[in-house]
C-alpha positions as CSV (number, residue, x, y, z in Angstrom):
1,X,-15.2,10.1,-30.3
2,X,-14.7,6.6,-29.7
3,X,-17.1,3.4,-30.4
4,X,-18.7,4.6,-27.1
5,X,-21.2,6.8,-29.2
6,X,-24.5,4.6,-28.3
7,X,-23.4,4.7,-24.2
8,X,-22.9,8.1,-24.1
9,X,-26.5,9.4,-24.1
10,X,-28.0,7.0,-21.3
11,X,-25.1,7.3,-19.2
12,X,-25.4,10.9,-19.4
13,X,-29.2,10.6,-18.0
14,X,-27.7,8.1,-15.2
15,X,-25.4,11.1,-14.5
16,X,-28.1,13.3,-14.4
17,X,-29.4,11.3,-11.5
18,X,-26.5,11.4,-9.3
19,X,-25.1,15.0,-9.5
20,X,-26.2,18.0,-7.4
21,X,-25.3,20.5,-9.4
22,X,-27.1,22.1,-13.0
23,X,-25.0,20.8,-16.4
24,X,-26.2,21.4,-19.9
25,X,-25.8,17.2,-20.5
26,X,-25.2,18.4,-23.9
27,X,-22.0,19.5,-22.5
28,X,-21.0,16.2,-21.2
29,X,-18.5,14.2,-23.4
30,X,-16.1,11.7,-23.0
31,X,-13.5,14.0,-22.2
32,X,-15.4,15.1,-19.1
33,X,-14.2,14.6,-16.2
34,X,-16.4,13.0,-13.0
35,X,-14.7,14.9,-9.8
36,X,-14.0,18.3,-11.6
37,X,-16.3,18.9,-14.2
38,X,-19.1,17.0,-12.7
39,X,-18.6,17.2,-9.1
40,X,-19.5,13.9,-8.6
41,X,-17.5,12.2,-5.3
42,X,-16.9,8.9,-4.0
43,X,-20.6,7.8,-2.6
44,X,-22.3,9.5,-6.1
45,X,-19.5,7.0,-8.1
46,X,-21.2,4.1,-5.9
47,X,-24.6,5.4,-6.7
48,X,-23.6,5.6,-10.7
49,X,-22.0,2.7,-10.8
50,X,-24.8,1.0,-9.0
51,X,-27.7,2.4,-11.6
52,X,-24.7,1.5,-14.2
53,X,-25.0,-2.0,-13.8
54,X,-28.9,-2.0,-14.0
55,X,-29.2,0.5,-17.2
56,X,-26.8,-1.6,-18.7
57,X,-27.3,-5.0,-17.5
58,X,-23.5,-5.4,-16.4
59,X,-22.0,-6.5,-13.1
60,X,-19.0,-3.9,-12.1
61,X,-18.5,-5.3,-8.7
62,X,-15.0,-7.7,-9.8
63,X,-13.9,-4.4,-11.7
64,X,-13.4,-2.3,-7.8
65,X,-9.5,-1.3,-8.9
66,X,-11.3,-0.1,-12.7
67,X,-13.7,2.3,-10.7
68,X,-11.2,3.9,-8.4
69,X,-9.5,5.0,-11.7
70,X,-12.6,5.9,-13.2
71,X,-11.4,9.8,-14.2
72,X,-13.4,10.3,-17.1
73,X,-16.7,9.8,-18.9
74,X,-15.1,8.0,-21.5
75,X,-13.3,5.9,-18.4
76,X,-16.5,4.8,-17.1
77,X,-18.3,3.5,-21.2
78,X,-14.9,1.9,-21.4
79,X,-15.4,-0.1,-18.7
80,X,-19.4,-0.7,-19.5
81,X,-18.5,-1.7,-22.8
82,X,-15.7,-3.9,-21.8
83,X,-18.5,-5.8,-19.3
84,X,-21.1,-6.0,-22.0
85,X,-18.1,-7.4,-24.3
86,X,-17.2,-9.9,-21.8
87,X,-21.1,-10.6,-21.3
88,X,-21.7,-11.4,-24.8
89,X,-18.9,-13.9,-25.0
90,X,-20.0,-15.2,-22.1
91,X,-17.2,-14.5,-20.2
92,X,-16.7,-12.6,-17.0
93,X,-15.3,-9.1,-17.2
């Protein structure tokens, strides 16, 4: 697992939010993947990304080429923690 450990669990909520169908979230990892395992389309990405941003205090919307490759779990806390990175230096992402 990556240094995404602490993201994992909330996100996993957020996830809970936006799907439609029934997942153990223990079975959600960073290896899952949104479309196939998860089922989760274009307008449920917007809807994640969107409670994303809130849960994490982040702002995705410069990041719009970052989300359309968004394949993974692990794809989307990469580009969380790479925002809250950038937020802490003070920088944008």
């Amino acid at each position: 697992m990556s240094g995404h450990a602490a993201l994992l669990p909330p996100f996993v909520h957020l996830i809970e939010q936006v799907i439609s169908i029934q997942v153990d979230p223990a079975s959600i990892g960073e290896d899952t993947t949104i479309a196939a395992d998860l089922m989760i389309d274009s307008i449920s990405l917007v809807s994640l990304v969107a409670l994303s941003e809130e849960r994490f205090g982040v702002d995705l919307s410069a990041h719009a080429d970052a989300i359309a490759d968004i394949r993974t779990v692990g794809d989307a806390l990469a580009l969380i923690a790479a925002a809250q990175a950038a937020n802490a230096a003070g920088t944008p992402a």
